[in-house]
C-alpha positions in Angstrom: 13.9 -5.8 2.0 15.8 -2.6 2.2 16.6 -1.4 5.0 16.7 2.5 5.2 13.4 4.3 5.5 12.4 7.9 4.8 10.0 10.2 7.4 8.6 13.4 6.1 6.0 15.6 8.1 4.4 13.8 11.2 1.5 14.9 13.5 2.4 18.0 15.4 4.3 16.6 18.6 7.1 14.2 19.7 5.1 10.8 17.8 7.1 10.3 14.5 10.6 10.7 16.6 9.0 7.6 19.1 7.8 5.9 15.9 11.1 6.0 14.5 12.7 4.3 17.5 10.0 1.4 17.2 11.2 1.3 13.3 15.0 0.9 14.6 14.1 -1.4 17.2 13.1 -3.8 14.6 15.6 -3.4 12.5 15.2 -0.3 10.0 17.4 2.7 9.7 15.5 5.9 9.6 16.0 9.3 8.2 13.8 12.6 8.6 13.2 15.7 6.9 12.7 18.2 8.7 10.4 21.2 6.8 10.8 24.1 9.3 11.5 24.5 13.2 8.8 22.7 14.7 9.3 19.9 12.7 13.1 20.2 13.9 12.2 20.8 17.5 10.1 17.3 17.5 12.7 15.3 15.4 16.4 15.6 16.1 19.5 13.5 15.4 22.5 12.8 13.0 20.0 11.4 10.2 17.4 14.0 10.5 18.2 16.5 7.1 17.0 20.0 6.7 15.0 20.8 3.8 15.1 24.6 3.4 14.1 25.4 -0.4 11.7 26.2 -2.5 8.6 24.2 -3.1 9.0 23.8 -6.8 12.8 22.5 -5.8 11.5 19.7 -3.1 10.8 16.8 -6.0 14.6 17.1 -7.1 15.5 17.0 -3.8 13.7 14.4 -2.9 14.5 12.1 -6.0 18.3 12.5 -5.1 18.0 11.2 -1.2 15.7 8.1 -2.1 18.0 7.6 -4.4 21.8 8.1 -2.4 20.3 6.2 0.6 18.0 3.5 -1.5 15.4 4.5 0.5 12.8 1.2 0.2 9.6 3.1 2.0 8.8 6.5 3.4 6.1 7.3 6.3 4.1 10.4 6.1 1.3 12.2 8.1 -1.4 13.3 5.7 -1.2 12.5 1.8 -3.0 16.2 0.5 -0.1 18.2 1.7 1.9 20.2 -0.9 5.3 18.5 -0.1 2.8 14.8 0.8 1.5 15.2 -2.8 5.3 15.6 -4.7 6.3 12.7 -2.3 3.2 10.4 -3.9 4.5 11.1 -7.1 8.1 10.1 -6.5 7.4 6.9 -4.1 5.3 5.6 -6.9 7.7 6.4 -9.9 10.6 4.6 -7.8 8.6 1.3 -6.8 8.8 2.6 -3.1 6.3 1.8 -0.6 4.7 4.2 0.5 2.6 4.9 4.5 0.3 7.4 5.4 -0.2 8.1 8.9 -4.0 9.4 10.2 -6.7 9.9 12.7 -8.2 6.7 13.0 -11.0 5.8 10.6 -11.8 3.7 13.6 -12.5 6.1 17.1 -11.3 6.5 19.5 -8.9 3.9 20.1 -7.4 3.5 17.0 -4.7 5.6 14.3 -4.6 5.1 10.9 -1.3 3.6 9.1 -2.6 2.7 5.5 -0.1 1.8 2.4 -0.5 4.2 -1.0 -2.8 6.7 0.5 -5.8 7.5 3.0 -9.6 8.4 2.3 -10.2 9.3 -1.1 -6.5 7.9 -2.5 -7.2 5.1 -0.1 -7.1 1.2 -2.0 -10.4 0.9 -0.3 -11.8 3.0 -2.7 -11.2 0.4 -5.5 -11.2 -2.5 -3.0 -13.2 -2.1 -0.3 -13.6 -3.7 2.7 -15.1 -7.0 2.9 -19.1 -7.3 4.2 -19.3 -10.7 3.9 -16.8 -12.9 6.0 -14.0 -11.5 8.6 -10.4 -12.2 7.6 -9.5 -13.0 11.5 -10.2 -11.9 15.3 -9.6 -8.7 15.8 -6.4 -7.9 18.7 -6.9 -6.9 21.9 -8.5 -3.1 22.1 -6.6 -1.0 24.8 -8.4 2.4 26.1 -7.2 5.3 24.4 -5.7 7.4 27.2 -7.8 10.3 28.7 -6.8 14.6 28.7 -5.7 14.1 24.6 -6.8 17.8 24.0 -4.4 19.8 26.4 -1.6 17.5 25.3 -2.1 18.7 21.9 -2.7 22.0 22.3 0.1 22.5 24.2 2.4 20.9 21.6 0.3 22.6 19.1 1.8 26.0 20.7 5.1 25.4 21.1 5.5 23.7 17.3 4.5 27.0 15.4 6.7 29.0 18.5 9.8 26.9 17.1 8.7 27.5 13.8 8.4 31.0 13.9 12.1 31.0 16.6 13.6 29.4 13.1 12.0 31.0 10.5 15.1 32.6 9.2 16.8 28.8 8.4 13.4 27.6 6.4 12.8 31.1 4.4 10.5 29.2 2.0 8.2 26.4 3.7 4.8 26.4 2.7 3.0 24.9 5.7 -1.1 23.5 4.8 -2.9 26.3 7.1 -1.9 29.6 8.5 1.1 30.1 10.1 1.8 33.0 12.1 2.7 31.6 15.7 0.9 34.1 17.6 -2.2 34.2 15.7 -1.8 30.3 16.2 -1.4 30.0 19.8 -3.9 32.3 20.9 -6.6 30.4 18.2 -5.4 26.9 21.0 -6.3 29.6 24.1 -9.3 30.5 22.6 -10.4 26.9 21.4 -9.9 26.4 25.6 -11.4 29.0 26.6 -14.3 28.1 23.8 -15.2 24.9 25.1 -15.7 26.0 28.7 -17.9 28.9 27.7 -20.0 25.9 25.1 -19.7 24.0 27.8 -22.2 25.7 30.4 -24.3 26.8 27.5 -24.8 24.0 26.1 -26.0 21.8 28.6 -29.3 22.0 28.5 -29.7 21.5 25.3 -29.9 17.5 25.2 -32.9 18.5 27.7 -34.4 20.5 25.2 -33.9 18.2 22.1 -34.3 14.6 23.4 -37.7 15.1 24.8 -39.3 16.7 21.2 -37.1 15.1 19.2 -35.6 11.6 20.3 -35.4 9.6 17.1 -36.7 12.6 15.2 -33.6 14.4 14.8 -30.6 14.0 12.5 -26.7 14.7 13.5 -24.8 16.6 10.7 -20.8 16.7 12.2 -19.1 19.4 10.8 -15.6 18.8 9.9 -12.5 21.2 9.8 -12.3 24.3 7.4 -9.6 23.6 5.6 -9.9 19.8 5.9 -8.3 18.2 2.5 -11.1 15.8 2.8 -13.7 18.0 1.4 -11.9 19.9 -0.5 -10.0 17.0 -2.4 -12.7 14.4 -2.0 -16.1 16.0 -1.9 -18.3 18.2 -4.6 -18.5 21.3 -1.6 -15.8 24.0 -1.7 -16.2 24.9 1.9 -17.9 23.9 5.3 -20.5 26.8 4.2 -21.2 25.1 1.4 -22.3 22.0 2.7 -24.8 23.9 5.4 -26.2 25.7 3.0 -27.1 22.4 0.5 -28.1 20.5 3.7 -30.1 23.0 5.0 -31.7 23.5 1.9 -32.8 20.0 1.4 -34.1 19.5 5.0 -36.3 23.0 4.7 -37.6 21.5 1.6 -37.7 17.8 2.0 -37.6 17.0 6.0 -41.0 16.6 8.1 -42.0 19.3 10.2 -41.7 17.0 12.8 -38.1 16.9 12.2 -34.8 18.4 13.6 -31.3 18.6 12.6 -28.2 18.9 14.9 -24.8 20.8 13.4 -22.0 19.9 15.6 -18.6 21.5 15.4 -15.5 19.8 15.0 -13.6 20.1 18.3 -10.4 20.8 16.6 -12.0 23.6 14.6 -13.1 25.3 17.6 -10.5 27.8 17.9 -10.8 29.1 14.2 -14.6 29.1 12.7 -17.6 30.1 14.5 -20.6 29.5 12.3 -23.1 31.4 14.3 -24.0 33.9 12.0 -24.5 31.6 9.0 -26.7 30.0 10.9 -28.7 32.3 12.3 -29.4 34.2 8.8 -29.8 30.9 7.2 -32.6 29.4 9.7 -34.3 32.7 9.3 -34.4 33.4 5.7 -35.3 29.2 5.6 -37.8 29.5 8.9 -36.0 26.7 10.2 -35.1 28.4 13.9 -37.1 26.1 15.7 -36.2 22.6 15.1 -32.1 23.0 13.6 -29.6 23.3 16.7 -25.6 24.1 16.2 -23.4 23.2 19.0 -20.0 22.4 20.0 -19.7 20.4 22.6 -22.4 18.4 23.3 -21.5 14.3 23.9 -21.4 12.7 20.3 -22.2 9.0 21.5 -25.2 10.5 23.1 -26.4 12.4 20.0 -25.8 9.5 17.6 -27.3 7.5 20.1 -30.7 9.1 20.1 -30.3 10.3 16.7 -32.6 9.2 13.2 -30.0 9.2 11.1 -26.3 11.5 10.2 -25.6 13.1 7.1 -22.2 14.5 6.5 -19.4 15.1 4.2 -16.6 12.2 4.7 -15.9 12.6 8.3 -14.9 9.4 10.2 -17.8 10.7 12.5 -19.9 8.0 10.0 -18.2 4.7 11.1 -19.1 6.2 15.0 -22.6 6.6 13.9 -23.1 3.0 12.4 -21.7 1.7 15.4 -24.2 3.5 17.5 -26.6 2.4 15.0 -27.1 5.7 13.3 -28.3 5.3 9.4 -25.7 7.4 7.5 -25.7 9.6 4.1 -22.3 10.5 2.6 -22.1 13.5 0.4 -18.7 12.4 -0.2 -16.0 10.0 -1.2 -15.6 7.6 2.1 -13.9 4.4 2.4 -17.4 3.2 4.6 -20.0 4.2 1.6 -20.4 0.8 0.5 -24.0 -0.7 -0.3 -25.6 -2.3 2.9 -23.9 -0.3 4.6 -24.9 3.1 3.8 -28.0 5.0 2.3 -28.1 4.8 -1.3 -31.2 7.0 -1.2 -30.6 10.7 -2.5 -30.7 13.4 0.1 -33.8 14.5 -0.5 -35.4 11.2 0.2 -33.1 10.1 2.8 -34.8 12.7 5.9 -38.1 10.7 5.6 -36.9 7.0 4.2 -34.2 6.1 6.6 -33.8 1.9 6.8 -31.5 0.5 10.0 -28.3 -0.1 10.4 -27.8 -3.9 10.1 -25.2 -4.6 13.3 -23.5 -7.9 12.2 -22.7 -6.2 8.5 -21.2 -3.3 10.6 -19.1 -5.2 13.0 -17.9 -7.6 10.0 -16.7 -3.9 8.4 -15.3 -3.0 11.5 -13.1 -5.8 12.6 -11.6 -6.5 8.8 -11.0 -2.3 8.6 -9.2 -2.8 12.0 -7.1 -5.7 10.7 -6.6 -4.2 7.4 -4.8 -0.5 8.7 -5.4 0.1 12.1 -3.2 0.6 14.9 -4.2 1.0 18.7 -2.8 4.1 20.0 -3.0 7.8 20.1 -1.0 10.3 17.8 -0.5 12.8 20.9 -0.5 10.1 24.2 1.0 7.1 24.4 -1.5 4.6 25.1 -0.2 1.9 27.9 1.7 -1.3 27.2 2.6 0.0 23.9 5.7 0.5 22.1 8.2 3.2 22.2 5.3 5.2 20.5 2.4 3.9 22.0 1.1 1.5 19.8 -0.5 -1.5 20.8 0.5 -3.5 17.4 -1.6 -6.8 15.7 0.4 -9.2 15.1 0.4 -9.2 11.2 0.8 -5.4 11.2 3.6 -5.5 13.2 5.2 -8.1 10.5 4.5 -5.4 8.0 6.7 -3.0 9.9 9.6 -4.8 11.2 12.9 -5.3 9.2 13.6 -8.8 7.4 16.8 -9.0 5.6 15.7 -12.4 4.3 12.0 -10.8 2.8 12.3 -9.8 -0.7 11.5 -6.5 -1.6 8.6 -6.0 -3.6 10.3 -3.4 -5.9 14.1 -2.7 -7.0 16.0 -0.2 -5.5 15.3 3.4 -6.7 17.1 4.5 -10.0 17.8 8.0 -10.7 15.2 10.2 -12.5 15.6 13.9 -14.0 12.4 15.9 -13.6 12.8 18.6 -16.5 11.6 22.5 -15.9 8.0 21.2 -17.3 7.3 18.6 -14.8 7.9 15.8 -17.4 9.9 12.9 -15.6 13.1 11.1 -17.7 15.3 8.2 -16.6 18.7 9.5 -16.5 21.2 6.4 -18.8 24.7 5.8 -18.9 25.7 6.1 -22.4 27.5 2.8 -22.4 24.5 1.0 -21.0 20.8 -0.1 -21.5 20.0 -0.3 -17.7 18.8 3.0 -16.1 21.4 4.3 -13.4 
């Protein structure tokens, strides 16, 4: 097993630098790159490296450090980013193993840490989760910790105030979603200010819905704009896009004794409002009565109460087969599996709904949480953790801790030239056959 490991992007916050202590507490070395100041802010030390270029310069870049420090496995926080997708590339031309950090398929007590990719470039995709037998008890759940949103918000703030405070020493970083720390922070004041406001308007809605609707309604979680989930791993281009087909179906197909819930995502609160769409969409469809959108209504209660959820990919589906919630993916998810899901088309699925079977959902359940799930919280360390928060299982913990005796699983990386039309070539010594 090699020893040195590669960190690239984490979560916004201090979690990658305590996740890299846990590494070198069991034995790896760890280096970082750092993209632009807030990454740098979160993520200090003699092994953290600056990577100030151009995008279309990252891949060489890259190549030559897994290289010079035999890098044997990087970790990474989201596999769609621009600099996450390069990095795929390289980890699997060099045989290096590659983990992708993200919000837990399983919520809320759980993060993801899955090998090769996440979602859509998850292995589940190709081997899915077993339905038929566990593969051992799950560990020990611990709580996740309470007051997650001000924590990230206020890290959330101070990241893009960094990255702006250093923008002159990373003149060319492309980041995944605006940029501007300003604009940014006051989007986090507004998202607070938001869900107050939602808040008192909101609460009488469950009054309003549960009493004509209980059991009659279906919850459709909206997820964020620019999530890479839909636009990677779903037929929709944007969140509009998907209201506008769902909407469309249910005006068409649904009972009239039927309502529909939009819910928006908490995170997206401080940049989308869909309010207008809505309202010129329920009129031109006559659909004003029985189709509610709201933010901050309690999801367990509306999946609780609820006929069934449609919805894109959003995690939001495992929470609503554990509240025993029939589901219909419009997307690529790790959870669509037969017996577990609708197979029904959309159209069919507002009026033929079949129930959630519970054992088939726990069996999915524990073996998903043994497979690549880790007890914590990306932005609160949850208690009796690690240096990081995580509450580790026993065999993932094995996966993640140093053993000089263990054999890697791939040679060391070898040199590769990456010509000016993206076409890779093994650099050779002239006097020899093996690549250097």
């Amino acid at each position: 097993m090699r020893r040195d490991v590669l960190m690239l992007q984490g979560p916004i916050g201090p979690f990658f630098k305590r996740f890299a202590q846990g590494l070198e507490s069991r034995g790896f070395r760890v280096w970082k790159v750092n993209f632009n100041g807030g990454d740098r802010l979160f993520f200090r030390g003699e092994r953290a490296i600056d990577f100030a270029g151009r995008l279309e310069h990252w891949e060489q870049h890259l190549e030559r450090l897994v290289v010079n420090r035999a890098i044997g496995r990087i970790y990474l926080f989201g596999d769609c980013r621009a600099y996450h997708r390069i990095a795929r590339e390289v980890a699997q031309r060099h045989a290096i193993r590659l983990f992708v950090f993200e919000e837990g398929y399983v919520r809320p007590n759980f993060i993801t840490l899955e090998e090769h990719g996440v979602n859509g470039h998850s292995t589940m995709m190709e081997r899915p989760v077993r339905l038929d037998g566990t593969d051992g008890e799950p560990p020990d759940e611990h709580a996740q910790p309470g007051h997650v949103f001000p924590v990230t918000a206020a890290y959330s703030m101070v990241y893009y105030w960094a990255a702006a405070l250093h923008r002159r020493r990373f003149p060319h970083y492309r980041h995944h979603r605006p940029f501007e720390w300003f604009s940014e922070g006051l989007r986090w004041v507004r998202s607070g200010l938001r869900k107050r406001r939602y808040a008192r308007r909101e609460r009488r809605v469950l009054a309003r819905l549960l009493p004509e609707f209980e059991n009659n309604y279906f919850v459709c979680p909206l997820q964020v704009h620019c999530d890479m989930q839909v636009v990677v791993h779903s037929g929709f281009n944007s969140i509009e896009h998907f209201v506008g087909e769902v909407l469309a179906s249910f005006a068409e197909h649904a009972a009239p004794n039927k309502a529909l819930v939009f819910k928006h995502h908490p995170l997206d609160r401080g940049y989308t409002d869909y309010t207008m769409l809505f309202a010129n969409l329920l009129a031109e469809l006559g659909l004003s009565d029985r189709v509610f959108y709201v933010h901050d209504l309690d999801l367990p209660t509306l999946l609780g109460h609820a006929q069934g959820t449609v919805l894109i990919n959003s995690t939001v589906g495992i929470q609503a087969l554990y509240h025993g919630s029939p589901v219909k993916t419009l997307g690529r998810a790790i959870y669509d599996l037969a017996g577990l899901t609708s197979r029904l088309p959309l159209d069919e699925f507002w009026n033929r709904t079949e129930p959630v079977c519970e054992r088939t959902f726990k069996t999915f359940r524990t073996n998903l949480v043994l497979r690549n799930q880790l007890n914590g919280n990306l932005y609160r360390r949850t208690v009796g953790g690690d240096p990081a928060g995580i509450v580790w299982s026993q065999r993932m913990l094995r996966e993640h801790s140093f053993d000089e005796a263990h054999p890697d699983q791939s040679p060391a990386p070898r040199l590769v030239l990456v010509r000016s039309g993206g076409e890779a070539a093994e650099r050779r010594d002239p006097g020899d056959s093996k690549a250097a």
